[in-house]
C-alpha positions in Angstrom: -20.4 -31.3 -9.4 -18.6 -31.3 -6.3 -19.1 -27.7 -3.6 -18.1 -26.6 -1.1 -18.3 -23.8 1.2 -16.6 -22.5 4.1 -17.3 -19.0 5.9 -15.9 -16.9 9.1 -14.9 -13.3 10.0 -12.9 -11.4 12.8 -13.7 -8.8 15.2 -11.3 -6.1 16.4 -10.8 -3.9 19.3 -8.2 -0.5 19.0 -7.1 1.8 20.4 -4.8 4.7 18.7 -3.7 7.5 20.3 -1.1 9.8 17.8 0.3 13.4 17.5 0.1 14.6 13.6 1.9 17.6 13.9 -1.8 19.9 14.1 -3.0 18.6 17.9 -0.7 17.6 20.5 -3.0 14.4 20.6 -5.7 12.2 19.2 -7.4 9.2 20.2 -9.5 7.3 18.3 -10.9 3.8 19.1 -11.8 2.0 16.2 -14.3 -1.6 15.9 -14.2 -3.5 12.9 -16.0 -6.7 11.9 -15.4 -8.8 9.1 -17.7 -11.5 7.7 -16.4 -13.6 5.0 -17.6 -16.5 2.8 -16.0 -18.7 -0.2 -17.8 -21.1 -2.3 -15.0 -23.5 -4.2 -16.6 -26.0 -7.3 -15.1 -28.7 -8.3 -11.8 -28.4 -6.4 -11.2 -24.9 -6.6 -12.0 -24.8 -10.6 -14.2 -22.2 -10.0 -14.4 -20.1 -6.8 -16.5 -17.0 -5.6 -15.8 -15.3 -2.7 -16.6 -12.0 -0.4 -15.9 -10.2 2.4 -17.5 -7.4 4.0 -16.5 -4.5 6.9 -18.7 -2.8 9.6 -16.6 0.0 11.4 -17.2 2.2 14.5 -14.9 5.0 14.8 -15.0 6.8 18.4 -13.3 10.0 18.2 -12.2 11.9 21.7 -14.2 14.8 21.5 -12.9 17.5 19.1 -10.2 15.1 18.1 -12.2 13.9 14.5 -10.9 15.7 11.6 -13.8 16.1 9.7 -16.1 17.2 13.4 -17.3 14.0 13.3 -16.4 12.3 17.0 -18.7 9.0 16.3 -19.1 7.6 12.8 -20.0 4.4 11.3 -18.6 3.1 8.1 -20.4 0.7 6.1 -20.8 -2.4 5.9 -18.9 -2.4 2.8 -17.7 -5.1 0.4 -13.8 -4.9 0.6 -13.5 -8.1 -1.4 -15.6 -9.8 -3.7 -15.0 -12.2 -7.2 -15.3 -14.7 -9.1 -12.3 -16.6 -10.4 -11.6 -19.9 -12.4 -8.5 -21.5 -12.5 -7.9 -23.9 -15.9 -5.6 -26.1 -14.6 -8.1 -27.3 -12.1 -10.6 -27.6 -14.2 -8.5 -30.2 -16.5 -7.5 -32.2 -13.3 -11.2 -32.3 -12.5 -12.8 -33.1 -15.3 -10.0 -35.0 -17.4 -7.9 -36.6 -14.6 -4.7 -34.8 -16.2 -2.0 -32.4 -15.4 -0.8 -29.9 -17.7 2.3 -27.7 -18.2 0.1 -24.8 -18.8 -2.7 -22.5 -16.6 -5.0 -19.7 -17.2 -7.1 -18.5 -14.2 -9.2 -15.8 -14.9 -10.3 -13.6 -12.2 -13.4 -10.9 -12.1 -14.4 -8.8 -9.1 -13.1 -6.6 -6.2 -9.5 -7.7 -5.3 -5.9 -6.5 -4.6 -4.0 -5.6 -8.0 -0.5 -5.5 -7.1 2.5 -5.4 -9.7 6.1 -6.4 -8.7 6.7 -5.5 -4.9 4.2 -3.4 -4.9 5.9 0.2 -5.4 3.9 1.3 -8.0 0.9 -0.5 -8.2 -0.6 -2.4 -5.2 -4.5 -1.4 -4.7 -7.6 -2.4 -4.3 -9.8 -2.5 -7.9 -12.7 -3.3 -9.3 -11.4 -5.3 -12.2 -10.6 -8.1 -14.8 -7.3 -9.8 -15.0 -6.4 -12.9 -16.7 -3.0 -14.9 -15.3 -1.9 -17.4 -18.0 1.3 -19.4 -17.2 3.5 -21.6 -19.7 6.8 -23.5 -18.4 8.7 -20.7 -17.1 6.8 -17.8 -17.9 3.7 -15.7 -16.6 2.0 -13.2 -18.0 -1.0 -11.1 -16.3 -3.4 -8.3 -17.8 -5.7 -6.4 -16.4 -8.2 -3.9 -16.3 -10.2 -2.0 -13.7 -11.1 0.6 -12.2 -11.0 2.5 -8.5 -13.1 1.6 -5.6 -15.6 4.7 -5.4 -15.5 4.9 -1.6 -11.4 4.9 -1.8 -9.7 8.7 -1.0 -8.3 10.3 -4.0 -3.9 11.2 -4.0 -5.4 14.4 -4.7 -6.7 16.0 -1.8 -7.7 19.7 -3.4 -10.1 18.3 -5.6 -13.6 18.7 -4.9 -14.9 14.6 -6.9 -16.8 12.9 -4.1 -16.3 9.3 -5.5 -12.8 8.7 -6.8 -13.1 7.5 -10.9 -9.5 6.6 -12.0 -9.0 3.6 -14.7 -6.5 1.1 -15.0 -5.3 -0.8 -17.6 -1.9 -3.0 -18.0 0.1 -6.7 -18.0 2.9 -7.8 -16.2 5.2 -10.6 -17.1 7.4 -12.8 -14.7 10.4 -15.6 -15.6 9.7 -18.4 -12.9 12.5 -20.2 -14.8 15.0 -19.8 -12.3 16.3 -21.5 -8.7 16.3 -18.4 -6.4 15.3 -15.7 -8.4 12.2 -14.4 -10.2 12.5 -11.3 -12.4 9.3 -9.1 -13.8 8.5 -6.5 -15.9 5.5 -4.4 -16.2 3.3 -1.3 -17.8 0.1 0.1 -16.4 -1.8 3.0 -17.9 -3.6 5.1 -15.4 -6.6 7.6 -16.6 -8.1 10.5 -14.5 -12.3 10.0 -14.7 -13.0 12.5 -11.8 -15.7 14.6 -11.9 -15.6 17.4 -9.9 -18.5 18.4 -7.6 -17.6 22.2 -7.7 -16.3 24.7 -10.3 -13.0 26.2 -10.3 -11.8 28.6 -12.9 -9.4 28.8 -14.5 -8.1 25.5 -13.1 -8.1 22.0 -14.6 -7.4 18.9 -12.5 -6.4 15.8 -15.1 -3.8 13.2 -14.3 -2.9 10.3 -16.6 0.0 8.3 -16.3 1.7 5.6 -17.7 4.5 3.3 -15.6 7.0 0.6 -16.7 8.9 -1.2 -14.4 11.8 -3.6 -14.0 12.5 -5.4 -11.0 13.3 -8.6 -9.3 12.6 -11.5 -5.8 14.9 -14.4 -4.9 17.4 -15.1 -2.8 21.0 -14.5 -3.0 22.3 -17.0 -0.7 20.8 -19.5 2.2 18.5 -16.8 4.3 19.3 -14.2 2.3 16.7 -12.8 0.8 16.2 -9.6 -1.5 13.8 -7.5 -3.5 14.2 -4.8 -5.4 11.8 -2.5 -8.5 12.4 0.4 -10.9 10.0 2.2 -12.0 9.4 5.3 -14.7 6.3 7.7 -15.0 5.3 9.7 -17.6 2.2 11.2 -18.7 0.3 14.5 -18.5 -0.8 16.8 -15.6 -1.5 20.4 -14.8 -0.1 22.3 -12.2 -1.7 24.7 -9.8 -4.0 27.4 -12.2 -2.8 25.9 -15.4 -5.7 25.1 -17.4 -4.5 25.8 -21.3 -1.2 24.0 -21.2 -0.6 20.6 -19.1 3.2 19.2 -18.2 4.6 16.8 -19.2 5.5 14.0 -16.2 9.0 13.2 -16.0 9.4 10.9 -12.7 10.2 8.1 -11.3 11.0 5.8 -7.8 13.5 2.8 -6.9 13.6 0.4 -4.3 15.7 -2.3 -2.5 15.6 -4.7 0.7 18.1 -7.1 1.8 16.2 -9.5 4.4 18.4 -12.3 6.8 16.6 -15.1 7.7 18.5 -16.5 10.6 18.5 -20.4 11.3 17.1 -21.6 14.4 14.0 -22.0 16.2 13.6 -18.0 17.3 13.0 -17.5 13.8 14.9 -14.2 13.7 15.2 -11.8 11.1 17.0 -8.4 10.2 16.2 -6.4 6.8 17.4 -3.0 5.6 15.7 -1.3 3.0 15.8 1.9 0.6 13.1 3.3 -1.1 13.3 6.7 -3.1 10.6 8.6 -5.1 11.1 11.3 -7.1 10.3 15.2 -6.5 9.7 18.3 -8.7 11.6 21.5 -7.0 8.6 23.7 -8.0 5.7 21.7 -6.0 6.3 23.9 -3.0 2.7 23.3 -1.1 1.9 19.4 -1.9 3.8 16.6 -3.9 0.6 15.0 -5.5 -2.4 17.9 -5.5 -3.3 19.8 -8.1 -4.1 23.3 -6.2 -0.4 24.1 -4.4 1.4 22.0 -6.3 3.5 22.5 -9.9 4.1 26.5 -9.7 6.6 27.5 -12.4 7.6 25.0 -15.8 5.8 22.7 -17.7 7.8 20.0 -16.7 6.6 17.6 -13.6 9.1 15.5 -11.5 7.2 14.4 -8.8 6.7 10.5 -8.6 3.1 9.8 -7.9 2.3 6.0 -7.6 -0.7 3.8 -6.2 1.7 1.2 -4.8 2.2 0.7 -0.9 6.1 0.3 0.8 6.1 0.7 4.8 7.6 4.6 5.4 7.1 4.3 9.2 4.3 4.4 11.7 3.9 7.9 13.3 5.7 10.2 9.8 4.4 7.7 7.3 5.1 9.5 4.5 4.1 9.2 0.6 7.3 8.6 -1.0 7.2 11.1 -3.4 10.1 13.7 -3.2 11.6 11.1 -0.4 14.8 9.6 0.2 14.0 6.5 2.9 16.4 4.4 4.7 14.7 1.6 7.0 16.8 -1.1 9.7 14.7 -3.3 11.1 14.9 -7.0 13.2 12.2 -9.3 14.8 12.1 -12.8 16.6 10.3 -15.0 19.2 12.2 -14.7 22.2 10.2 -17.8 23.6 10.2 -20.4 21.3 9.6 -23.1 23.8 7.0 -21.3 26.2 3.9 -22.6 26.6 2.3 -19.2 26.9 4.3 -17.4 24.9 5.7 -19.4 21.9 4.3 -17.5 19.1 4.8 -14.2 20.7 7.0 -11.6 18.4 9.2 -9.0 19.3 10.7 -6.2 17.0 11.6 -2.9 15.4 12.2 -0.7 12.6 14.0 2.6 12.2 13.8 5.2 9.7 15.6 7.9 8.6 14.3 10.8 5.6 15.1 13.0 3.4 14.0 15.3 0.4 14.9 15.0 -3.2 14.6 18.8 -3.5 15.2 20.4 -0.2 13.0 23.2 -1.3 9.9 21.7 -2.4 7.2 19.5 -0.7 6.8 16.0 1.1 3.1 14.7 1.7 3.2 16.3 5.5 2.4 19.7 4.9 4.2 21.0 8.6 7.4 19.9 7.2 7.5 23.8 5.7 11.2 25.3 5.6 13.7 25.0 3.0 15.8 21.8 4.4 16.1 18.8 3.3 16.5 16.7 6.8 13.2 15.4 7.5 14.5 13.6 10.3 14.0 10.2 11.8 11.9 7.4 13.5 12.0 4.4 15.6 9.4 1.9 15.4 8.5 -1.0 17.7 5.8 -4.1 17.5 4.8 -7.1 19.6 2.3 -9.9 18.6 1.1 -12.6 20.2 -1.2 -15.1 19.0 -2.3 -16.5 22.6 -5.3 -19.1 21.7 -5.8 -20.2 17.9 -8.7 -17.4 17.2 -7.3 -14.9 19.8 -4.1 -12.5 18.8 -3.1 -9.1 20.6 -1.1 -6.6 18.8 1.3 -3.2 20.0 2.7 -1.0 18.2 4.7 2.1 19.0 6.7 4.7 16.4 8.2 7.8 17.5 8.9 10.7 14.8 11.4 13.0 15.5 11.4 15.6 13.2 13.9 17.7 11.6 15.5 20.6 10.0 12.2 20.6 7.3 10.1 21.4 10.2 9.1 24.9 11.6 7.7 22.5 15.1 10.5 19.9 15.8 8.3 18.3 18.6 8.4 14.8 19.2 5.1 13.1 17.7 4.2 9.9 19.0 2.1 6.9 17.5 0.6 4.0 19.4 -1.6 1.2 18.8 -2.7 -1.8 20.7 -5.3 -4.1 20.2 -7.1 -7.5 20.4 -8.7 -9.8 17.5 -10.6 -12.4 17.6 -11.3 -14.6 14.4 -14.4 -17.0 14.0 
């Protein structure tokens, strides 16, 4: 038996400092450090691995939503599992190569489906990824971390208990492109902490997906995902008769990867989710949310897709358009050859111009949310020391009673070990 281990972490150092629409201004500092460790047997055949988080949030006084000016989070385990990968196992133990792979992977990890626009999460789960020639096909089940916040911010749970269940399969048959298709149940396990009448809080759903990644042509690159949701919910003070979930959410990015040593690139990107024209207070809670039918619209998802730095909103009930572009302007800089430049800008709007988006001050009847411009820098200036920027400027729109500007900025160090 052959082993091997290898360990490291990061520290980092930022600073934010953000309008949200409530207070002019916030600004929080935030420390994190991150220790990791991976053991690897018998060349990778079977691997364990873990990483934890210390955090130190340092609030300006007052600005803490929950009172809390100076907290400390953890340390938590954001990752940890066990996985062992068949192939490697045959090449190390039989001196063979096969056509064939199963790796089978237990812990807490990063379950993401497709591109990610429904179903890209942390879990505590299962999965096994078995591949033949040109196919792959993943299952799974799991669960949510405890600690994690819940879509559904009226409820009164203190750990969040949703469970997960689903396979995915990909064609890695072709040259530039791979296709997928997916389903993924999802079952609400919350248990509230306080009594409501006359209320009930469930929300199962299930999701299939179609989608596709490749390239069209020689730096041109594309992704793109479908998705439907059905299921059951109930609405705000339903508690006899649920609705019925009718929703779902699209989404497609053309990326140019231009030749050339300033490695420069320019993407566009649309991403819609859909809305229900009776959620009038929230697009995902249960209290304020579906008023009148039994029917819900609103797409609800546990995937990630970037929506902007300072509006950053769930896209549920959202129509988003994103242009963006990024290079090193100094290739052949001592100082500054791995330094990045670039931006992204946004521009939203609603599904149903008269119900809800996931910012609650965006409360008249119009369907212009309005727009954004984002900008970055990084710069990796030693080989364990990067600094980062970031800036996003919201400027909101008809939707919004306040149509003042709301700012977002970041900048920080890290240093990795």
């Amino acid at each position: 038996m052959r082993a091997m281990f290898d360990w490291g972490g990061w520290y980092s150092n930022h600073v934010f400092l953000f309008d949200d629409g409530v207070d002019s201004s916030r600004t929080l500092r935030r420390h994190d450090l991150r220790l990791w460790g991976r053991l690897s047997v018998d060349r990778g055949t079977h691997e364990v691995y873990a990483r934890t988080r210390l955090s130190l949030l340092d609030f300006n006084t007052g600005d803490a939503y929950d009172g809390n000016d100076d907290d400390v989070e953890g340390p938590n385990l954001e990752r940890g599992y066990y996985r062992f990968d068949l192939a490697k196992a045959i090449r190390a133990y039989e001196r063979r190569r096969v056509d064939y792979n199963l790796v089978i992977t237990g812990g807490r990890d990063l379950v993401l489906f497709g591109t990610g626009l429904a179903l890209a999460t942390p879990l505590d789960h299962v999965s096994a990824r078995g591949t033949y020639k040109s196919f792959e096909l993943t299952g799974f089940a799991g669960r949510t971390v405890g600690s994690s916040q819940d879509f559904d911010l009226s409820r009164t749970a203190i750990r969040t208990r949703r469970n997960f269940f689903g396979a995915q399969l990909k064609h890695l048959g072709f040259e530039r492109h791979e296709p997928f298709a997916y389903a993924f149940w999802q079952r609400d396990r919350n248990r509230e902490a306080a009594y409501r009448p006359f209320q009930r809080f469930d929300y199962d759903s299930f999701y299939v997906g179609l989608g596709s990644t490749g390239e069209v042509a020689k730096g041109l690159r594309y992704t793109t995902e479908w998705v439907y949701e059905t299921g059951r919910s109930f609405g705000h003070r339903q508690f006899i008769h649920d609705n019925d979930i009718d929703a779902w959410a699209v989404q497609a990015e053309l990326e140019y990867l231009f030749p050339g040593e300033h490695k420069a690139r320019t993407a566009i990107e649309y991403v819609f989710g859909s809305g229900d024209p009776d959620r009038f207070a929230s697009p995902t809670n249960t209290i304020g949310g579906n008023l009148g039918d039994l029917d819900d619209t609103g797409f609800v998802g546990f995937g990630y897709r970037d929506t902007g730095l300072s509006f950053a909103p769930r896209y549920s009930n959202l129509h988003m358009w994103r242009a963006g572009a990024s290079c090193y302007p100094w290739p052949n800089h001592r100082r500054f050859k791995y330094f990045e430049l670039g931006t992204d800008w946004y521009l939203y709007h609603k599904h149903h111009r008269s119900a809800a988006v996931s910012d609650p001050t965006a409360d008249l009847r119009s369907g212009y949310l309005g727009w954004e411009m984002d900008y970055y820098a990084n710069w990796q200036m030693t080989a364990d020391l990067t600094w980062t920027a970031r800036l996003g400027v919201f400027f909101p729109g008809k939707a919004f009673r306040d149509r003042t500007t709301r700012t977002f900025f970041l900048v920080g160090m890290t240093w990795s070990f």
